[in-house]
C-alpha positions as a LaTeX table, in Angstrom:
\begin{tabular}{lrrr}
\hline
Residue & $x$ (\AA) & $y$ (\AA) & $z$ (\AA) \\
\hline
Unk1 & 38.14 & $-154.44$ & 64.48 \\
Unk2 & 37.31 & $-153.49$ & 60.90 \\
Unk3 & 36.04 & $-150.17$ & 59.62 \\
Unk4 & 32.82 & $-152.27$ & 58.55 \\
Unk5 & 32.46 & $-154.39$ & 61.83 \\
Unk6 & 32.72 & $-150.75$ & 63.28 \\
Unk7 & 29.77 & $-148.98$ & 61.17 \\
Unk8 & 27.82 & $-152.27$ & 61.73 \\
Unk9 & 27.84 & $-151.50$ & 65.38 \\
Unk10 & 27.01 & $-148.33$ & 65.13 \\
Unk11 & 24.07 & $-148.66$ & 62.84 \\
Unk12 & 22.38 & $-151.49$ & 65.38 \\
Unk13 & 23.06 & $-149.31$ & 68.29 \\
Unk14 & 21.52 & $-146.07$ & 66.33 \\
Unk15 & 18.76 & $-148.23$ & 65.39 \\
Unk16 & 18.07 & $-149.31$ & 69.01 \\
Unk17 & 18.03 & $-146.00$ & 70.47 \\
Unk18 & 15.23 & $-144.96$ & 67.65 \\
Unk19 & 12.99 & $-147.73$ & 68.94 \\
Unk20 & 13.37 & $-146.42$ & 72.26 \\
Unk21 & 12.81 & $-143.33$ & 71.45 \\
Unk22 & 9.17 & $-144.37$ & 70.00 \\
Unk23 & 8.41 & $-146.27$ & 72.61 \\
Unk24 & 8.51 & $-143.78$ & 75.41 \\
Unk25 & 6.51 & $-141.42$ & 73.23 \\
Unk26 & 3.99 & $-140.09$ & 74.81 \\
Unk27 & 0.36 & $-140.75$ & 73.00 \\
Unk28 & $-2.24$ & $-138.67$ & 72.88 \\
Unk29 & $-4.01$ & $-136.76$ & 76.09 \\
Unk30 & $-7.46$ & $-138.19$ & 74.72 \\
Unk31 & $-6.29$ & $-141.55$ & 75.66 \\
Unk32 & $-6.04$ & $-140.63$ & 78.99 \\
Unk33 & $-9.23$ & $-140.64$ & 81.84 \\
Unk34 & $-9.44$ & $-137.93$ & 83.93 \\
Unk35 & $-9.63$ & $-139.13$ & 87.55 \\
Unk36 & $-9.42$ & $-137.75$ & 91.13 \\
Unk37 & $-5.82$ & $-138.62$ & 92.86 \\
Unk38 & $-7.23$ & $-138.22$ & 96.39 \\
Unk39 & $-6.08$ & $-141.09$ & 98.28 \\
Unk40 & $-8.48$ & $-144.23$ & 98.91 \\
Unk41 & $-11.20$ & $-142.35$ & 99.48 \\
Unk42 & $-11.19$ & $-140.29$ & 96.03 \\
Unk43 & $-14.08$ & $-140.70$ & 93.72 \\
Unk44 & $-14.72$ & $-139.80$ & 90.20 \\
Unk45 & $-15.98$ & $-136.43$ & 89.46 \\
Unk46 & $-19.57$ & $-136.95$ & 88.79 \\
Unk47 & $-20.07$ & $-133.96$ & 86.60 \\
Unk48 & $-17.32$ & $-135.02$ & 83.80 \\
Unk49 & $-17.50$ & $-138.78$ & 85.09 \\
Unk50 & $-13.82$ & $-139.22$ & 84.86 \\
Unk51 & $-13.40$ & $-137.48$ & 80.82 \\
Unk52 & $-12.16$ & $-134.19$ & 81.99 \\
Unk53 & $-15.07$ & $-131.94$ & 79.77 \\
Unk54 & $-18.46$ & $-131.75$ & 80.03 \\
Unk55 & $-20.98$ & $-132.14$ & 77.37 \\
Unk56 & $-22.66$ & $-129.07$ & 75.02 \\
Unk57 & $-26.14$ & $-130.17$ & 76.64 \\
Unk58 & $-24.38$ & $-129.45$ & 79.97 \\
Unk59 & $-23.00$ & $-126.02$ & 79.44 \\
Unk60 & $-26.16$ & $-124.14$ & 80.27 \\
Unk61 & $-27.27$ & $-125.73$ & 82.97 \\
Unk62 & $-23.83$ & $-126.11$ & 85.39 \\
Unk63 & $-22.57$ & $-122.83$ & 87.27 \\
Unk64 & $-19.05$ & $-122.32$ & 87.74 \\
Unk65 & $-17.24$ & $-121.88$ & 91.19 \\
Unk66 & $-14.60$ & $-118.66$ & 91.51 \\
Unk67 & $-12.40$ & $-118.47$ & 94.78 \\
Unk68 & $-13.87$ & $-115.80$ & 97.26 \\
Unk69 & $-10.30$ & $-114.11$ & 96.10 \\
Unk70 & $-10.59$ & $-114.21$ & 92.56 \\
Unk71 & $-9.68$ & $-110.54$ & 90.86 \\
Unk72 & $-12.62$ & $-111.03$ & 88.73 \\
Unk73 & $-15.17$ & $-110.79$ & 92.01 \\
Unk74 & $-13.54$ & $-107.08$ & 92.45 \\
Unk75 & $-15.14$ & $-104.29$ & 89.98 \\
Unk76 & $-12.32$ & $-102.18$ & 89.79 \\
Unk77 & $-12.95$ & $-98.52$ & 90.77 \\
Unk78 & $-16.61$ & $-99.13$ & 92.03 \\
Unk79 & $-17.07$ & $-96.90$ & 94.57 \\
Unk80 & $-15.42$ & $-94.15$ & 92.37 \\
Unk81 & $-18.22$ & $-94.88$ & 89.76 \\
Unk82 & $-21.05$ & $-94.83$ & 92.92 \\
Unk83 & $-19.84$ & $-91.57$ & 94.54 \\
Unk84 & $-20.31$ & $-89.83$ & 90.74 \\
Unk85 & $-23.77$ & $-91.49$ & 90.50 \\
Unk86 & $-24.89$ & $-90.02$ & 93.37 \\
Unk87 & $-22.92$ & $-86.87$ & 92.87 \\
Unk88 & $-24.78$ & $-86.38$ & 89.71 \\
Unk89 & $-27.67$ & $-87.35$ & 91.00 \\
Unk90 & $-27.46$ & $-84.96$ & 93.65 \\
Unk91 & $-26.68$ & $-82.03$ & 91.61 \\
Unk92 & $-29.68$ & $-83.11$ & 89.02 \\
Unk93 & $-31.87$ & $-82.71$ & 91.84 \\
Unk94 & $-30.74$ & $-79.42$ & 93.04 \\
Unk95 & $-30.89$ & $-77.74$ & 89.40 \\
Unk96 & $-34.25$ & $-79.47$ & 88.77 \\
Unk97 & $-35.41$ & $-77.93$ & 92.16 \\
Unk98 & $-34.01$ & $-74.32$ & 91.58 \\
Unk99 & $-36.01$ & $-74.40$ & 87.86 \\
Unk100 & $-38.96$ & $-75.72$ & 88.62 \\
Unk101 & $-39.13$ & $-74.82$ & 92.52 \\
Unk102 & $-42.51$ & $-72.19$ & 92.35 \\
Unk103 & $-41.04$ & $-68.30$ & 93.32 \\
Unk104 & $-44.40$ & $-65.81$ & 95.14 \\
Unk105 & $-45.26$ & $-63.08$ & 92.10 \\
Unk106 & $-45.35$ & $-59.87$ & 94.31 \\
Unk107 & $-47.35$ & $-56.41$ & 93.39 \\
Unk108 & $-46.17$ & $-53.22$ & 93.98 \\
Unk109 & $-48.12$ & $-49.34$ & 93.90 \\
Unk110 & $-46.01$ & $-47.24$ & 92.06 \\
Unk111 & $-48.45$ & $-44.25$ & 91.31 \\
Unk112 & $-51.14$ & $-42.70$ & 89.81 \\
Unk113 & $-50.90$ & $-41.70$ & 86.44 \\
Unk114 & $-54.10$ & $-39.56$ & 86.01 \\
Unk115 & $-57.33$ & $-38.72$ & 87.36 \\
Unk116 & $-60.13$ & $-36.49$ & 86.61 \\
Unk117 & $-62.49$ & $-35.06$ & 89.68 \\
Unk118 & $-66.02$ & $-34.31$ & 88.95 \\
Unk119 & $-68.22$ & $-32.59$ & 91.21 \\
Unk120 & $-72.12$ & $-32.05$ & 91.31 \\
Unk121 & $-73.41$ & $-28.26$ & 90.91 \\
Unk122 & $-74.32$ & $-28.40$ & 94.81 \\
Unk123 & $-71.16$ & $-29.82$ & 95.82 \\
Unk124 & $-72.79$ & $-32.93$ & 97.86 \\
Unk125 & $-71.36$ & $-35.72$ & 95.12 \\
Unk126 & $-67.81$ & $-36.27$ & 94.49 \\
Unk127 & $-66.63$ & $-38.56$ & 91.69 \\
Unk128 & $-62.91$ & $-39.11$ & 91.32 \\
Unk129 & $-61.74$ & $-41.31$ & 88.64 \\
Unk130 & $-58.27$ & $-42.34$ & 88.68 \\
Unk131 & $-55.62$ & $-44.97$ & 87.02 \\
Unk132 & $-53.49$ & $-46.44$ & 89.51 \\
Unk133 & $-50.20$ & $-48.11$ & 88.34 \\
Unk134 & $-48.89$ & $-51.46$ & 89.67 \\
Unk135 & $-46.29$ & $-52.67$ & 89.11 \\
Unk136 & $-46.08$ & $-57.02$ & 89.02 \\
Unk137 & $-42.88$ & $-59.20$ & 89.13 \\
Unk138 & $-41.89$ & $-62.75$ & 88.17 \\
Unk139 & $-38.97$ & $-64.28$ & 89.53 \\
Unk140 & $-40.14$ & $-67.71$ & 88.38 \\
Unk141 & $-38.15$ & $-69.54$ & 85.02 \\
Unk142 & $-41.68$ & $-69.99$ & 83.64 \\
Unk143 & $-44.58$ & $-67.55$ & 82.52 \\
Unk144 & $-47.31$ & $-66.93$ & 85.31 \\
Unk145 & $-50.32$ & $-65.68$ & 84.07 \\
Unk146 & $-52.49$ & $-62.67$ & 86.02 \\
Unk147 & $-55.86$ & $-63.42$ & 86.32 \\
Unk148 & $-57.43$ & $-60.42$ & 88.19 \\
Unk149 & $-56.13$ & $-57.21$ & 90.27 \\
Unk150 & $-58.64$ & $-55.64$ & 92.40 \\
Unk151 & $-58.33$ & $-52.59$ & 93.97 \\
Unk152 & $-60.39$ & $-51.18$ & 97.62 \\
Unk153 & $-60.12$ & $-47.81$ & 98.51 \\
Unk154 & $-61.04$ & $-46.01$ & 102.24 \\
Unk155 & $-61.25$ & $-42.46$ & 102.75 \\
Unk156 & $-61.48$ & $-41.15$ & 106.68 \\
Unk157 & $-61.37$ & $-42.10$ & 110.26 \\
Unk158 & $-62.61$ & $-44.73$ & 110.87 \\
Unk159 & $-62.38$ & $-45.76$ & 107.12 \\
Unk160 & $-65.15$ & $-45.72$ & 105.40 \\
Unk161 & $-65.09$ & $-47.59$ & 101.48 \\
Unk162 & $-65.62$ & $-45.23$ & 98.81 \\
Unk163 & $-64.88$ & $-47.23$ & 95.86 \\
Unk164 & $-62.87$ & $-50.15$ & 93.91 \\
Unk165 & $-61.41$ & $-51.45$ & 90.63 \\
Unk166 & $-60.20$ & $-54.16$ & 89.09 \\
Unk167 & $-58.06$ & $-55.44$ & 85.82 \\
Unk168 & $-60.08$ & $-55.40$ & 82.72 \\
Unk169 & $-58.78$ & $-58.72$ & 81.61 \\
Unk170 & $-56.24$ & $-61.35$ & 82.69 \\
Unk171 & $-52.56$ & $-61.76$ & 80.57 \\
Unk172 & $-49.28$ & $-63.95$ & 80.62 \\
Unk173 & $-46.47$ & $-62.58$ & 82.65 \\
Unk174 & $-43.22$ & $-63.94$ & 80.96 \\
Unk175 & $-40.68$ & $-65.51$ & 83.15 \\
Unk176 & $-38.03$ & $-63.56$ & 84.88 \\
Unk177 & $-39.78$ & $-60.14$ & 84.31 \\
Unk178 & $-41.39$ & $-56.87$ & 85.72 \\
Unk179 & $-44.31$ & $-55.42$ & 84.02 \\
Unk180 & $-46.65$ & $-52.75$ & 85.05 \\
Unk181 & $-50.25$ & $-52.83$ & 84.90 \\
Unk182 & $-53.26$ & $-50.07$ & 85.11 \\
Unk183 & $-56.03$ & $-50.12$ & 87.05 \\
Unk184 & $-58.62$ & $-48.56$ & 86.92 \\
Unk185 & $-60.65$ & $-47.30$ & 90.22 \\
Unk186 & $-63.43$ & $-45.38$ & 90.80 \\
Unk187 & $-64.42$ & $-43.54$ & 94.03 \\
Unk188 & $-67.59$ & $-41.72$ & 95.35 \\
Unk189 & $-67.89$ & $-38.97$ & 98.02 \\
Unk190 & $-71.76$ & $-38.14$ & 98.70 \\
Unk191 & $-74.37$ & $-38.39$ & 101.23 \\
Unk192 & $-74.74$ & $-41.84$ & 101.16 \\
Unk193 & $-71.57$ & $-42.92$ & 102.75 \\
Unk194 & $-71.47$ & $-39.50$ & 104.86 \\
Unk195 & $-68.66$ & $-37.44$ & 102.90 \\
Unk196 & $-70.82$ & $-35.16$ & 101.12 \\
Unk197 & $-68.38$ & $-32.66$ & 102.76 \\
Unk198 & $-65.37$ & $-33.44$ & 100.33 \\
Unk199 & $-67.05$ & $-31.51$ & 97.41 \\
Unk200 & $-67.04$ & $-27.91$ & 99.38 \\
Unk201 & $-63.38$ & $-28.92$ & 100.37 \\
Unk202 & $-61.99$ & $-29.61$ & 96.95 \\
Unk203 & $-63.53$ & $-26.28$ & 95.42 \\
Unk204 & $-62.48$ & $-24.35$ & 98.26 \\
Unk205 & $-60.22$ & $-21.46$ & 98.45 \\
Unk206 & $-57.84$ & $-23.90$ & 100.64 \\
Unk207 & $-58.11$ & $-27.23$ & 98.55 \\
Unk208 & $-57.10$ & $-30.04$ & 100.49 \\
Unk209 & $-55.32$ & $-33.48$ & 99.64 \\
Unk210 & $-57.34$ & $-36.60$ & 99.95 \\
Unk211 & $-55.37$ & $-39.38$ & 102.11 \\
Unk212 & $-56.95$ & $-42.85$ & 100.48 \\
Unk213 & $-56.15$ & $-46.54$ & 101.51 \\
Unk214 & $-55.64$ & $-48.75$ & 98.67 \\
Unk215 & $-55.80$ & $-52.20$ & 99.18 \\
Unk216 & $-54.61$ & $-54.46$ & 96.03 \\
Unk217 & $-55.28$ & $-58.50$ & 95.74 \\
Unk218 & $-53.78$ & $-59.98$ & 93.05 \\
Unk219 & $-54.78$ & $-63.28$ & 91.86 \\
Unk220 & $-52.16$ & $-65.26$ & 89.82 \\
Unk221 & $-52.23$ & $-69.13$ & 88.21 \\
Unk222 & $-49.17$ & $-71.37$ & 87.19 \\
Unk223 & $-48.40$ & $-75.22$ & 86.99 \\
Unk224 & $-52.22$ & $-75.48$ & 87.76 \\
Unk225 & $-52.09$ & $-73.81$ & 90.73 \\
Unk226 & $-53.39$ & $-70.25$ & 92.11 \\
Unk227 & $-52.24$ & $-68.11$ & 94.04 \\
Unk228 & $-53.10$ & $-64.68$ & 95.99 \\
Unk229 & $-50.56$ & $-61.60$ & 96.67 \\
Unk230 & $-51.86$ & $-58.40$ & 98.09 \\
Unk231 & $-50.31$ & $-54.86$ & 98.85 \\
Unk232 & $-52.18$ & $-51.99$ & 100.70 \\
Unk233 & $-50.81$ & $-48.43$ & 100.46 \\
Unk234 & $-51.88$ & $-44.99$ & 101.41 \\
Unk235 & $-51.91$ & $-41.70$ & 98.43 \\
Unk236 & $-52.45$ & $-38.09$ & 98.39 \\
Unk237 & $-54.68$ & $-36.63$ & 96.15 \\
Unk238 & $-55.32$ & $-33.23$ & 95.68 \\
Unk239 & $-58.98$ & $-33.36$ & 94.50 \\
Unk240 & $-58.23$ & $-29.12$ & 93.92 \\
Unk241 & $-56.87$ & $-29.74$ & 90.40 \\
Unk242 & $-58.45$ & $-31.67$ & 87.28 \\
Unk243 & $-62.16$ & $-30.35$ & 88.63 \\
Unk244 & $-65.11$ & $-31.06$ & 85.98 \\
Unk245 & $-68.04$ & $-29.24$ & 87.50 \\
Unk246 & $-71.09$ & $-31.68$ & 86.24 \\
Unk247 & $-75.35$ & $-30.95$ & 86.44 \\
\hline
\end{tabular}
């Protein structure tokens, strides 16, 4: 056989394995239907009726179906995140309730800082004026504001009342402090409660102290609410000193 004979062979044989080659091309997927391969009984999906997509109109109104298994059906670390929330919410609480949670404001006698006695020329009237200090505390984290201190005083056995005080007017007490606060009290000692005695006693040549009750109320208001405290104490007083002899 010839060298041309030979590349004529060639060329039809190169020329049919091109036209096989396009043949078993494979077209397009859009030419193909999608369909169900489930035996006889199969049917065509009626959602995409056989195309394999669904139409824009479609897209809101269809709802997808996940396996019970599917990774995106487990949050990962949720019950880290709902131990915190609770955690925090926990601890939100607590500092909220330590803040806001209302704290008693207490009173406490801590002397008398001066007093003058004055006594009648026939001794049967006995006035003793005296400031008594007090002292008032807030443990709160907010201001409390004092709206009245009053003061009862007893002399005697069985105790008989022999005069009172009270604050002048009412003031803030800031939060987390101790102030101290005067009152004044007057007391009496005559014939009308029975202790005319006391004035012959105090100008004596023995002068004797005077054992008095006090008993303090203290009235207090905060986050619209009021509240009573009260203290009762008992102090010497030697009516012997201070004397203002009067007509």
């Amino acid at each position: 056989m010839s060298d041309s004979e030979t590349k004529r062979l060639l060329g039809k044989k190169q020329g049919k394995s091109n036209e096989s080659y396009q043949a078993v091309t494979a077209p397009a997927l859009d030419a193909f239907a999608y369909e169900e391969f489930s035996g006889r009984g199969g049917r065509t999906c009626p959602t995409c009726h056989g195309t394999g997509r669904i139409s824009k109109d479609q897209e809101t109104d269809l709802v997808a179906l996940i396996p019970y298994d599917d990774d995106r059906l487990k949050p990962s670390k949720t019950k880290q995140y709902v131990v915190l929330a609770v955690v925090l919410c926990l601890v939100a609480s607590g500092l909220c309730l330590f803040f806001v949670l209302p704290r008693s404001v207490t009173i406490s006698p801590i002397k008398i800082s001066n007093y003058t006695v004055s006594i009648e020329d026939n001794q049967t009237t006995t006035y003793i004026d005296l400031v008594y200090l007090f002292e008032v505390k807030n443990t709160n984290f907010f201001n409390v504001q004092l709206l009245n201190i009053t003061a009862d005083v007893n002399y005697g056995w069985p105790q008989v009342s022999v005069g009172s005080g009270y604050l002048l007017k009412s003031f803030n007490v800031p939060s987390l402090s101790t102030v101290q606060v005067p009152v004044k009290i007057k007391t009496e000692f005559s014939e009308d409660n029975g202790l005319s005695f006391v004035g012959k006693f105090c100008v004596g040549e023995y002068s004797h102290s005077l054992v008095m009750q006090f008993n303090v109320m203290m009235t207090s208001s905060y986050l619209k609410h009021s509240e009573e405290n009260s203290a009762n104490t008992y102090t010497y007083i030697n009516c012997g000193n201070n004397i203002k002899h009067i007509g």
